[in-house]
C-alpha positions in Angstrom: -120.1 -63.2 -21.7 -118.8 -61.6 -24.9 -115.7 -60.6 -25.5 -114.6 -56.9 -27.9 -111.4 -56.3 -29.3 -111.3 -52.8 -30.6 -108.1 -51.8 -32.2 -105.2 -50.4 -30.3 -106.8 -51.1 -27.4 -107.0 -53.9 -24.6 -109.6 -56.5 -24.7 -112.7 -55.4 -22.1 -115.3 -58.5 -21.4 -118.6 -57.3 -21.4 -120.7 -59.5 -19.3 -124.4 -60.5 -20.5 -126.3 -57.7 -18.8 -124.3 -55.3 -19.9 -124.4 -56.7 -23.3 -128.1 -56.4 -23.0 -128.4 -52.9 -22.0 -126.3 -51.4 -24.4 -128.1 -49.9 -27.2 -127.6 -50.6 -30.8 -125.4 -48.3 -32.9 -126.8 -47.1 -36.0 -124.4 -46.9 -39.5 -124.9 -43.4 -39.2 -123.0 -43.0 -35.7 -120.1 -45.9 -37.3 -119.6 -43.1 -39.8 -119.7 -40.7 -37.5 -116.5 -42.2 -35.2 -114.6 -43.0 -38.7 -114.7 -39.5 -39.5 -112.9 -38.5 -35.9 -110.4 -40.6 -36.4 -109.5 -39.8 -40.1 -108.0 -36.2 -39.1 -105.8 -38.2 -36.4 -105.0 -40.8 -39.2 -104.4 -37.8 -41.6 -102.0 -36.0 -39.2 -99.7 -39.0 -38.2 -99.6 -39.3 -42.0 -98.0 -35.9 -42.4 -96.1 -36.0 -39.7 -94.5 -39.2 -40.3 -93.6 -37.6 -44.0 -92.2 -34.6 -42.9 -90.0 -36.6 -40.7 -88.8 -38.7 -43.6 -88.8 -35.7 -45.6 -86.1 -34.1 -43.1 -83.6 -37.2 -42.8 -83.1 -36.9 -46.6 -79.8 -35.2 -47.6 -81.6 -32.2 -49.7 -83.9 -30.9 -47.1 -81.0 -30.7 -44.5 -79.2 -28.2 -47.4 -82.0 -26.1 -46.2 -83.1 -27.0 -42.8 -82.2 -25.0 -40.0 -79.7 -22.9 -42.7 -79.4 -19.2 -43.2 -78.5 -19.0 -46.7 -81.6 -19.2 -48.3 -83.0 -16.4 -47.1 -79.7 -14.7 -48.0 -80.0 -15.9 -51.9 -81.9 -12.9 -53.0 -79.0 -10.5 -51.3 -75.9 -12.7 -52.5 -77.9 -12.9 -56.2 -78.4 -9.2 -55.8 -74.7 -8.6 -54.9 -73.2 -10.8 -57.6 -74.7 -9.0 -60.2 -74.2 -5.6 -59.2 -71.1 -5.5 -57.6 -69.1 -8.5 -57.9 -69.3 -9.0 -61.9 -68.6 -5.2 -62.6 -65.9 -5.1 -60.0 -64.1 -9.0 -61.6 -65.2 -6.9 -65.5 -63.3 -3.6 -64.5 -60.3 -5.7 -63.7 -60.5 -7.5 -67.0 -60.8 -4.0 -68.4 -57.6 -3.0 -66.4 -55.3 -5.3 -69.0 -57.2 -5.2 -72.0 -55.4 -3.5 -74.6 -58.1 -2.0 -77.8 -56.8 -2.4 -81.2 -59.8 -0.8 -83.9 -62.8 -2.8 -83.8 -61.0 -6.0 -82.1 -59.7 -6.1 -78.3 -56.2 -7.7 -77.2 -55.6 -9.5 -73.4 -52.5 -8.6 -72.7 -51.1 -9.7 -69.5 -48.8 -6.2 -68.3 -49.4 -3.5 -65.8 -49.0 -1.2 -68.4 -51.8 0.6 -67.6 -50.7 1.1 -64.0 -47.3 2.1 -64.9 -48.9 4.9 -66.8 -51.0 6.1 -64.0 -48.4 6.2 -61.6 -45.8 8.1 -63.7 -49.0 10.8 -64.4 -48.6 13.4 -62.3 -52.4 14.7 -62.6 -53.8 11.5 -61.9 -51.5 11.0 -59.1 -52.6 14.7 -57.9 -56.3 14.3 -58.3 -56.2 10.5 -55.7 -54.3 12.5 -53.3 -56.9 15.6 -53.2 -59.5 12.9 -53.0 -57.7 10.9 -50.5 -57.0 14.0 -48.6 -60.8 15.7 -49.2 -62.7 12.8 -48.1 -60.5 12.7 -44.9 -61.2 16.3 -44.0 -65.1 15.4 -44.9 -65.1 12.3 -42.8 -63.6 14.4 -40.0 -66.0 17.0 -40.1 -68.9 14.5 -40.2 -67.5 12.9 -37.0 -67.0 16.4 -35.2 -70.2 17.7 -36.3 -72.5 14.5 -35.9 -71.2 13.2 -32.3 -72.7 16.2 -30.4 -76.1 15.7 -32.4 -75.8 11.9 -31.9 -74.6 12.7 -27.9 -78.1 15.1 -27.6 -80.5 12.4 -29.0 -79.3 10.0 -26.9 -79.3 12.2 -23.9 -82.9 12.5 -24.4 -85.0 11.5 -21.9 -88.5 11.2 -24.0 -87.2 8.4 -26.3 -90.1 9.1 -28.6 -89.1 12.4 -29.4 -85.7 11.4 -30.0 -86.9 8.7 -32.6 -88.4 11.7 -34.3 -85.5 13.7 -34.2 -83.6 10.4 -35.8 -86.4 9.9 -38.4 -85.4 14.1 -39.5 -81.9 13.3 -39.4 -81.7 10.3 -41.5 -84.7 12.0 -43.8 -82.1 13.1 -46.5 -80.4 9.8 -47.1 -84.2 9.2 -48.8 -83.9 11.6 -51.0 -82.0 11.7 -54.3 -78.3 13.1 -54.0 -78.8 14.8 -57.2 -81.4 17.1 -56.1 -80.0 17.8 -53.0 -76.3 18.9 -54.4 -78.5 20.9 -57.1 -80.0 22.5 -53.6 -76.6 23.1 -52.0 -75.4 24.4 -55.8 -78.7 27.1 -56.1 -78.0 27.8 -51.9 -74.0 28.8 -52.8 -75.4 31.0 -56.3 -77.4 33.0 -53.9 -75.0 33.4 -51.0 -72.1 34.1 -53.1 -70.9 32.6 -56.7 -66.8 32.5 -56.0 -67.4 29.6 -53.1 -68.3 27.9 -56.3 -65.2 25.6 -57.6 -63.8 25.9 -54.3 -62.2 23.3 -52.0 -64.7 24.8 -49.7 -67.6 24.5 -51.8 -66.7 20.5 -52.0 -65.6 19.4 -48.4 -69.3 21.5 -47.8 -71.1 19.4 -50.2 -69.7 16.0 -48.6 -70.2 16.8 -44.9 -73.7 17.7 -46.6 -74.1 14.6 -48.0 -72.6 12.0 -45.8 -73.7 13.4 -42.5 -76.5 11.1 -41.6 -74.0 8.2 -42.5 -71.9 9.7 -39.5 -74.7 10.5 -37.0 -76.6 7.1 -37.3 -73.8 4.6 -36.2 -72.9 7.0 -33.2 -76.0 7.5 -31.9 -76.5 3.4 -31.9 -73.1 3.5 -29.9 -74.2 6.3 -27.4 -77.6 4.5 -26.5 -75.9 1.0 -25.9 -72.8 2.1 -24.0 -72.9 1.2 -20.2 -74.7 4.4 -18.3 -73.7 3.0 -14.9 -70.3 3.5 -15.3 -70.5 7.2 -15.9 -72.7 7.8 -12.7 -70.7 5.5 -10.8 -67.6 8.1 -11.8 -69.6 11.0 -11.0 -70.8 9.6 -7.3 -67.1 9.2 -6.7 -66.3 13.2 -7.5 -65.3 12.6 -11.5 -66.2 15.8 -13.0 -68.6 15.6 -16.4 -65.8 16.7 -18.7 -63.1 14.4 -17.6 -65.9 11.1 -17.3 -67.3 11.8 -20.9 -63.4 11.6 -22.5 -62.4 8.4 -20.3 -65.5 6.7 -20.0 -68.5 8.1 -22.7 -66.4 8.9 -25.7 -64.2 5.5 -25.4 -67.4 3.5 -24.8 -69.1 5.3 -28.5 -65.7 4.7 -30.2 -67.2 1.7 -32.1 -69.5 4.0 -33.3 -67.0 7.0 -34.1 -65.2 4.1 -36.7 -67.7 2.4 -38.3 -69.4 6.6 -39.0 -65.9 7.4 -40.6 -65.9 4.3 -42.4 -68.7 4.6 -43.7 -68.6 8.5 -44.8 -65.2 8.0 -46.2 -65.7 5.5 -48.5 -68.2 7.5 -50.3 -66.4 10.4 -50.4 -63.5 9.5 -51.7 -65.6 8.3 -54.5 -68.2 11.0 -55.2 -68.6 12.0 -59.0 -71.5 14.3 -58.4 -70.3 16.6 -55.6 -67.0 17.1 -57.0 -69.6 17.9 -61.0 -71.7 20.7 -59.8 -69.8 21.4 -56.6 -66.3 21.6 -58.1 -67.5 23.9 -61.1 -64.8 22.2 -63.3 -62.1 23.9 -61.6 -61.0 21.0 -59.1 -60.8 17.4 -60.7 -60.6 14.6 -58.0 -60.2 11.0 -58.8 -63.5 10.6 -59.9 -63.6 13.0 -62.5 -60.6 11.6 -64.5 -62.2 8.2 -64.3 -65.4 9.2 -66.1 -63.6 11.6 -68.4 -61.9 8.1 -69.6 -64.7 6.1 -69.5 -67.4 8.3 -70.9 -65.4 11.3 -72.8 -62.3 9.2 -73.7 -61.8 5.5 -75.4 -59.4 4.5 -73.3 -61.4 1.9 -71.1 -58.2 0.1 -70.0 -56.5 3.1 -68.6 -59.9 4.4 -67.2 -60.2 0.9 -65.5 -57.0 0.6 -63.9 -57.3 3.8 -61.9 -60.9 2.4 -60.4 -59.1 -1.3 -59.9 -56.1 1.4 -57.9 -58.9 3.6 -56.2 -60.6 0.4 -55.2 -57.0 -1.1 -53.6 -56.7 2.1 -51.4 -60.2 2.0 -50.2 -60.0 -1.4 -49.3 -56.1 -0.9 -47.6 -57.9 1.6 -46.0 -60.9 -0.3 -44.2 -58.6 -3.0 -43.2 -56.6 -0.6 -41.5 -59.4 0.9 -39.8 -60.8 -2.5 -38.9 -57.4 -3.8 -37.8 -57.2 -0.6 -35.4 -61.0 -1.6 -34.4 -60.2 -5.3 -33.5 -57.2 -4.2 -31.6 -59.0 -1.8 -29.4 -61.7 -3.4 -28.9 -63.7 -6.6 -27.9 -67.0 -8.4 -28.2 -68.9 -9.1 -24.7 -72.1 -10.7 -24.4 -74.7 -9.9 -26.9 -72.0 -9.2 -29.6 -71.5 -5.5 -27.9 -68.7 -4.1 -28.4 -66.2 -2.4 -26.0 -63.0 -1.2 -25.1 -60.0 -3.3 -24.6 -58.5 -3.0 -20.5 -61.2 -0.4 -20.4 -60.9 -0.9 -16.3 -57.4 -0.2 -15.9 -57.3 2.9 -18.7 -60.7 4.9 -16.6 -58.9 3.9 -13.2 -55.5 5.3 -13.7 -57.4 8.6 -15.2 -59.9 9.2 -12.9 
């Protein structure tokens, strides 16, 4: 009777005739069962140092964390929006002297633009433009948003969105000189017209307008609409108290997003505009380019900037009051039961 111990495991007795009949094993074969057992050896290794190496307090800065695949966007922000924005606003109460440049802390520079009455002329036709333009884009972009959703081959409509948002690819400069040539040929006095320029941005910004609709219009809630129908709503009165509440989310975030860039478009108003009409964006490039007079240049950007941000909040504020967030983060519209009931 002999006795083996092999490790991790419980003693077996091996009695003599056994002991007899089992055959010899070779150094080649001892090898052989080392070499199994080193991967297993090997990969409670690892594992164990992984563990250790996620129970120290720098791995859990980055474990199971979102911001470090959000570095390259914040890096990319900070450097092209947030340090120009924080270096106009420095701009905005610098005062030059010659060759050297004075911090002076007054609102100089903003007292000036607001007793100007051009300057003070030229934000309110931009204000006012890029409200028309965002309107436009809205009126005009809904139906083409309402048809693609309405679709009932969801590959063509795909195709139909790929044509749509096919401009935003392709450099604005070419495609205002396009519209610019198009209004030469058709008729030269449109040219440096308020026409010409509300044209140009419900030319430019469209897709911006269509896009966010027609992701509203393809998540809304269908049922709803047939379930008005069934009960004798006609089409007209279930698309404004059910469809077109249900794509409001859409409606604002499309005019947020158009007016924003309207309101601040230097190239439209250039070849569009002629030189006859000077919106906001003209005056701050003629002082920033064509002037010396960064400060003053500055200060109307840091005011422009103010108004579009007062602006978004108020849009967002109307948003967040109207609506609400069910499951899935979609969005829809506040007592939305009680304001289709006492319609329909």
């Amino acid at each position: 009777m002999a006795k083996t111990k092999s490790e991790g495991l419980e003693p077996v007795t091996i009695t003599s005739s056994e002991q007899t009949s089992m055959p010899a094993l070779t150094m080649e074969e001892l090898n052989a069962g080392d070499t199994v057992q080193a991967p297993k050896k090997w990969k409670q290794t690892i594992n164990h140092s992984l563990e250790t190496l996620q129970n120290t307090k720098f791995s859990k800065l980055f474990y199971n964390r979102v911001w470090p695949y959000l570095s390259p966007f914040m890096v990319v922000m900070i450097f092209l929006v947030i340090l120009p924005l924080i270096a106009i606003i420095i701009y905005s109460f610098i005062k030059p002297t010659g060759d050297s440049i004075q911090f002076q802390s007054t609102f100089a520079h903003f007292m000036e633009m607001f007793t100007n009455q051009g300057v003070m002329i030229a934000l309110g036709l931009s204000i006012a433009y890029a409200l028309i333009a965002s309107i436009l884009c809205v009126i005009i972009g809904y139906p083409i948003a309402y048809i693609m959703g309405q679709m009932r081959s969801k590959i063509f409509a795909r195709n139909i969105w790929v044509l749509v948002t096919l401009p935003i690819w392709i450099s604005m400069l070419l495609k205002v000189l396009g519209l610019q040539s198009f209004f030469y040929l058709l008729s030269p006095i449109f040219l440096g017209t308020p026409i010409a320029v509300i044209v140009g941005m419900v030319y430019m910004f469209l897709p911006f307008a269509i896009t966010p609709i027609y992701d509203a219009i393809i998540a809304r809630n269908v049922d709803l609409e047939e379930a008005a129908m069934d009960l004798g709503v006609s089409r007209t009165k279930t698309f404004f108290t059910i469809t077109l509440r249900e794509t409001m989310p859409g409606i604002l975030t499309g005019f947020s997003l158009v007016i924003v860039q309207a309101a601040t478009s230097l190239i439209v108003v250039h070849y569009l505009g002629a030189g006859k009409i000077t919106l906001i964006s003209s005056v701050i490039e003629s002082y920033f380019f064509k002037g010396s007079n960064f400060g003053y240049g500055s200060a109307i950007a840091v005011v422009l900037t103010i108004m579009i941000f007062l602006l978004m909040l108020i849009i967002r504020l109307f948003s967040n009051r109207i609506e609400k967030r069910g499951r899935g983060h979609r969005r829809s519209w506040k007592n939305w039961w009680k304001a289709r009931t006492s319609r329909l």
